[in-house]
N, C-alpha and C positions, 0 to 999 in steps of 0.2 A: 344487746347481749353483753352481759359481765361477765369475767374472769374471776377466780380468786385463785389465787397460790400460797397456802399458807405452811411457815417455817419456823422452826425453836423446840418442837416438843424433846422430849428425851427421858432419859431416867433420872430421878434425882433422890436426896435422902430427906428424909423430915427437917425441916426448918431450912431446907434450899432454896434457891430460886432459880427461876426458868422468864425467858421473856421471847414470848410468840408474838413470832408477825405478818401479815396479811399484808398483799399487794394486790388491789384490784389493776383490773385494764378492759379495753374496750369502750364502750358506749357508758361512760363515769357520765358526764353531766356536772354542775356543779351545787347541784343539792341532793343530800343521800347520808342518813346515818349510817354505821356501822356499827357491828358489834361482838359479844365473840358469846356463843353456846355450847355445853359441855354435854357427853351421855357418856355414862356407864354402860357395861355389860347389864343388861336383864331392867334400867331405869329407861325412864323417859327422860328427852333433853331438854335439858333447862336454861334459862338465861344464868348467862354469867358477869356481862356488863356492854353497857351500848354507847355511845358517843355521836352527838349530832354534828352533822357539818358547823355549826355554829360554836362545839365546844361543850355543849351540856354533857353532862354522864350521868348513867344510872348503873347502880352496883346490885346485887344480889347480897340480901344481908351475909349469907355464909363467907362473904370472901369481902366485903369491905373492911377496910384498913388494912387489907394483906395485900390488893388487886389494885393496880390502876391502869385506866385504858387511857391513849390518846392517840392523835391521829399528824400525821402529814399531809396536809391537803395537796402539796402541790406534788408529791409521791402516791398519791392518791394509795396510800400506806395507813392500816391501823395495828396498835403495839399492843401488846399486853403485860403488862410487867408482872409476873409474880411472884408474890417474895412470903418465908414462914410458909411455905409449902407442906400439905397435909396429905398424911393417906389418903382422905377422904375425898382431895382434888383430883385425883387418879381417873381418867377420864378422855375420851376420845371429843376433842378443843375444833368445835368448828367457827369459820369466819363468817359473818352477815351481812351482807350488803342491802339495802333498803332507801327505795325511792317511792314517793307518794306522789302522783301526778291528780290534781283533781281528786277524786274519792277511790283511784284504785292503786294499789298497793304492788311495787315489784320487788319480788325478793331473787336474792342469790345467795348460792352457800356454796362454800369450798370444800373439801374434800376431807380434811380432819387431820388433827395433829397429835398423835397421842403425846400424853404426859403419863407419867405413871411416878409416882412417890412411892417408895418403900425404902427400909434399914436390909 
């Protein structure tokens, strides 16, 4: 069983920045990506960027060069930096936790962090 508790959303204006961050706990292990996914009212949710225990990332082209994810392993902590902040990021920001044992896949999700852009 994982935790997530994630923290940072808020209001912000166009071209702000905001940095969300996720604290997993419990039963971590020491292999497990992370990641962070976003929904709108009335969308579906979508990746927004993921980070392997090793370090790798993958971005969603909408938000690369604006978004960087990285992680603390020994906080067993993942960040999201984001910066040039858009209306169109306005979004309830969930945490991902992700372990693959063998061929079966554990997922965990945190509870969500709104952001919301607007002037």
């Amino acid at each position: 069983q994982v935790q997530l508790v994630e923290s940072g959303g808020g209001l912000v204006q166009p071209g702000g920045s905001l940095r969300l961050s996720c604290a997993a706990s419990g039963s971590i292990g020491s292999t497990y990506a992370m990641g962070w996914y976003r929904q709108a009212p009335g969308k579906q949710r979508e990746l927004v960027a993921t980070i392997t225990s090793g370090g790798s990332t993958n971005y969603s082209d909408s938000v690369k060069g604006r978004f960087t994810i990285s992680r603390d392993n020994a906080r067993n902590t993942v960040f999201l930096q984001m910066n040039s902040l858009k209306p169109e990021d306005t979004a309830a920001y969930y945490c991902n936790f992700r372990r693959t044992v063998g061929l079966y896949e554990y997922n965990y999700w945190g509870q969500g962090t709104q952001v919301t852009v607007s002037s």
